[in-house]
MISEVO-568150 format. One record per residue: x, y, z of N, C-alpha, C in turn. Coordinates in steps of 0.001 Angstrom, whole numbers. Layout:
BEGIN
((X,Y,Z),(X,Y,Z),(X,Y,Z));
...
END
This chain:
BEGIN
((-74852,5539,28127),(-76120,4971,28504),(-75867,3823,29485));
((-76071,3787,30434),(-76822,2772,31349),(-77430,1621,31266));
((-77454,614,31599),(-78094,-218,31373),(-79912,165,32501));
((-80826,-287,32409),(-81848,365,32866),(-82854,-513,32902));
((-84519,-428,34171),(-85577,-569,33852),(-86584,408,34373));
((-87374,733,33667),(-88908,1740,33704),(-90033,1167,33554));
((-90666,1377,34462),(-92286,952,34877),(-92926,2225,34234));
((-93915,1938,33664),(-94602,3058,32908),(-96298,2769,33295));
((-96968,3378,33560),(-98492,3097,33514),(-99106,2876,32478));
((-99563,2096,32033),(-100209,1922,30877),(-101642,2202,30507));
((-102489,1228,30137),(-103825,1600,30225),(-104875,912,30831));
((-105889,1490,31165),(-107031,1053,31581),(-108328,494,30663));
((-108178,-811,30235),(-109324,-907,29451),(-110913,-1603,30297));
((-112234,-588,30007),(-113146,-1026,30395),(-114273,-1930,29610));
((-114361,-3182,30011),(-115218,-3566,29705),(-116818,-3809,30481));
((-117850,-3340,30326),(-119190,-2814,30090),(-120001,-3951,30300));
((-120717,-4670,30976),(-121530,-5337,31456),(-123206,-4608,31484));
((-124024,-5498,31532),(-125022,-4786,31220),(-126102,-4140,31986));
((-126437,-3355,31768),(-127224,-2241,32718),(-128150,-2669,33280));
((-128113,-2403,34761),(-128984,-3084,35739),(-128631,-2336,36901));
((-129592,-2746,38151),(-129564,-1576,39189),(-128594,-2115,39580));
((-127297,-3086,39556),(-126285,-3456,40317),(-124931,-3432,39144));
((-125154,-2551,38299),(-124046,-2956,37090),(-122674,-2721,37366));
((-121613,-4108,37339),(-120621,-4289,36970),(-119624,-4107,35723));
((-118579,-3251,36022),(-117520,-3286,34954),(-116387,-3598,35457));
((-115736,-4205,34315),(-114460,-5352,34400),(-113478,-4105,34007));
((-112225,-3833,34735),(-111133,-2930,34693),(-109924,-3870,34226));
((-109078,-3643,33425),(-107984,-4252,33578),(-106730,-3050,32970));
((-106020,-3213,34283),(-105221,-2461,34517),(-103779,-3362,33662));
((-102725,-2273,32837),(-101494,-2607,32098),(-100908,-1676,32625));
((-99655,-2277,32433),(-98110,-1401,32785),(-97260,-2339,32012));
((-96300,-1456,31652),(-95565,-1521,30703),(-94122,-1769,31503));
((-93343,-2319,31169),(-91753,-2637,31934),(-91357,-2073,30763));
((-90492,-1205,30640),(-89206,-951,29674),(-87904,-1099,30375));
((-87336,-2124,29304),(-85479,-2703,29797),(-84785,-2005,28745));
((-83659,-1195,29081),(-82917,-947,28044),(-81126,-1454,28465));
((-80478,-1971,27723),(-79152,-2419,27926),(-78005,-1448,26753));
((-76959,-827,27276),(-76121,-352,26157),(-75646,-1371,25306));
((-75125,-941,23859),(-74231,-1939,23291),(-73314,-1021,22780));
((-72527,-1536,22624),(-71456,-1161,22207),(-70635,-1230,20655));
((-71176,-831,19996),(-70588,-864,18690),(-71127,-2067,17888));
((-70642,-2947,16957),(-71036,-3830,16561),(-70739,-5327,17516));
((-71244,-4858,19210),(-71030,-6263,19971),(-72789,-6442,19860));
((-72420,-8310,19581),(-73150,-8975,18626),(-75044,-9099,19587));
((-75515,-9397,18986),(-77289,-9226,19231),(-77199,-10269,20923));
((-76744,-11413,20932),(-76645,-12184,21825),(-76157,-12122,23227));
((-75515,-10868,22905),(-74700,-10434,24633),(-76023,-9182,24949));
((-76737,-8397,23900),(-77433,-7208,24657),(-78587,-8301,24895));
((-78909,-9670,24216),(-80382,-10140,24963),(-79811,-11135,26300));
((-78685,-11598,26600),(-78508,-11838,27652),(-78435,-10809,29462));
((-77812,-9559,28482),(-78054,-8771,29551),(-79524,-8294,29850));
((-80353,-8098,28130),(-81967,-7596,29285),(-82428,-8875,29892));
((-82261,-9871,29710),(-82879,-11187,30869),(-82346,-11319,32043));
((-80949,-11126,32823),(-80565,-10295,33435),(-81510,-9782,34588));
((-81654,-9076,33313),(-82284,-7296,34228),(-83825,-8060,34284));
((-84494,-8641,33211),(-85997,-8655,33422),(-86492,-9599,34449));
((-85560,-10629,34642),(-85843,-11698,35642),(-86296,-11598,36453));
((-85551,-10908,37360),(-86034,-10479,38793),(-87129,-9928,38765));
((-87678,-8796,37908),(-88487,-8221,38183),(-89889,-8687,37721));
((-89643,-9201,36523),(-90769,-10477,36249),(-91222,-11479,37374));
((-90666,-11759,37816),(-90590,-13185,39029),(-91054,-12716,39753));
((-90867,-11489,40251),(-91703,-10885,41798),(-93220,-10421,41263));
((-93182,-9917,39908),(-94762,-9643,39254),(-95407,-10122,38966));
((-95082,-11002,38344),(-96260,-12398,37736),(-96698,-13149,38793));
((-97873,-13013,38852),(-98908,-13813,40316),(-99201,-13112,41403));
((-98510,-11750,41346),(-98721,-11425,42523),(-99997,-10591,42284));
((-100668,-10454,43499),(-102165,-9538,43474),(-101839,-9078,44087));
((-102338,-7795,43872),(-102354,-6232,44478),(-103521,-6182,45185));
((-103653,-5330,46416),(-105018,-5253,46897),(-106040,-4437,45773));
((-107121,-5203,46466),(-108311,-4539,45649),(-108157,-5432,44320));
((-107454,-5955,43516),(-107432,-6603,42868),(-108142,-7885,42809));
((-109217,-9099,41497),(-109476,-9422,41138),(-108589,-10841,41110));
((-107318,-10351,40137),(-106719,-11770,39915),(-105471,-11747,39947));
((-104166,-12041,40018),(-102992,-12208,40168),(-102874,-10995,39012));
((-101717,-10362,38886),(-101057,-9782,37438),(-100471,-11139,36873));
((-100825,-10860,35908),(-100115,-11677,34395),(-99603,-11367,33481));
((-98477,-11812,32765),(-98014,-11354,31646),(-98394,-11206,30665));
((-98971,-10342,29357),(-99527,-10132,28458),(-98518,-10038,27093));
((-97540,-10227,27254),(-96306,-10569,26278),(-95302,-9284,26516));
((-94330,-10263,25197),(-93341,-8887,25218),(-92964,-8442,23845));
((-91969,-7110,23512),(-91186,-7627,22166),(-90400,-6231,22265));
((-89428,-6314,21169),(-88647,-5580,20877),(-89050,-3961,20315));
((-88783,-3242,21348),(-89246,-1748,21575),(-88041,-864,20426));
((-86806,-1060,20167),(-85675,-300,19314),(-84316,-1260,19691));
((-83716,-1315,18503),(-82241,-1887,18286),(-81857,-616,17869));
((-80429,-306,18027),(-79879,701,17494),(-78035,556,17799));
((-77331,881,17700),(-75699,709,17972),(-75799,1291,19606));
((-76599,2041,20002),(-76259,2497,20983),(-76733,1677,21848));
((-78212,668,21933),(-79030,215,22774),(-80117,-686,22528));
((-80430,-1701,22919),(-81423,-2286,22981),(-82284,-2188,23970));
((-84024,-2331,23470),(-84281,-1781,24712),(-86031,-2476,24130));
((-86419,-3599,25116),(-87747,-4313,25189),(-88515,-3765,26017));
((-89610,-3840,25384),(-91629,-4118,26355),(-91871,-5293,26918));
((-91802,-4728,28197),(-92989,-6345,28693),(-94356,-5820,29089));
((-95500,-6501,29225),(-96421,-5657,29530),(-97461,-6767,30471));
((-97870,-6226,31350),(-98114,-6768,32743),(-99464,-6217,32860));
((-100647,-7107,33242),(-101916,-6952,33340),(-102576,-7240,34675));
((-103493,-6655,35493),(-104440,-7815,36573),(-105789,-6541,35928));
((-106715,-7860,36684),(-108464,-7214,36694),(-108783,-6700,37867));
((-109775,-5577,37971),(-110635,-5841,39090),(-112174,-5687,38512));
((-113256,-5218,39302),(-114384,-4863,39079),(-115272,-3829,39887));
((-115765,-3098,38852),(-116061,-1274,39455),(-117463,-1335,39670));
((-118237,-1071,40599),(-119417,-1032,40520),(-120141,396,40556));
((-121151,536,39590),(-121372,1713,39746),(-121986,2277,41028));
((-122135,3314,41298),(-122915,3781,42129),(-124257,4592,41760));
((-125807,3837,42374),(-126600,4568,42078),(-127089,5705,42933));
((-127089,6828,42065),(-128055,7784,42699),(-129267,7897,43162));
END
């Protein structure tokens, strides 16, 4: 195994504003970072979380704040945590959010 990171799409949650000939809904878009680092036998918890920070740094640092077009508000971090320990691998969630807003279209 590799040490590794995966961007995954996550979800779209809508929130619903209220009905009117101009109605707005609030989108907020998640993605998921998965880091996974090998370990090696019983080498100790402290060397596989130094290596996923490592790996997550960079890619955190360029994501957090940045806005995407069409976007609302910077992406932000929405936390993280521990996805599987195992002898073979450790391997964390981070999960990364921005808004925008959808307007319907009337017929």
């Amino acid at each position: 195994m590799y040490d590794h990171l995966t961007l995954i799409s996550g979800r779209e949650r809508v929130t619903h504003q209220e009905l009117h000939p101009r109605t707005h809904h609030k989108v907020t878009t998640e993605v998921m970072i998965v880091t996974g680092v090998a370990r090696h036998g019983s080498a100790r918890f402290g060397i596989g979380k130094d290596q996923l920070a490592e790996l997550r740094q960079p890619v955190l640092s360029q994501l957090i704040y940045w806005q995407p077009p069409g976007a609302e508000l910077p992406i932000r971090w929405n936390g993280g945590q521990l996805l599987t320990l195992s002898d073979s691998g450790l391997f964390w969630i981070d999960i990364v959010a921005t808004d925008y807003w959808w307007q319907e279209e009337n017929s």
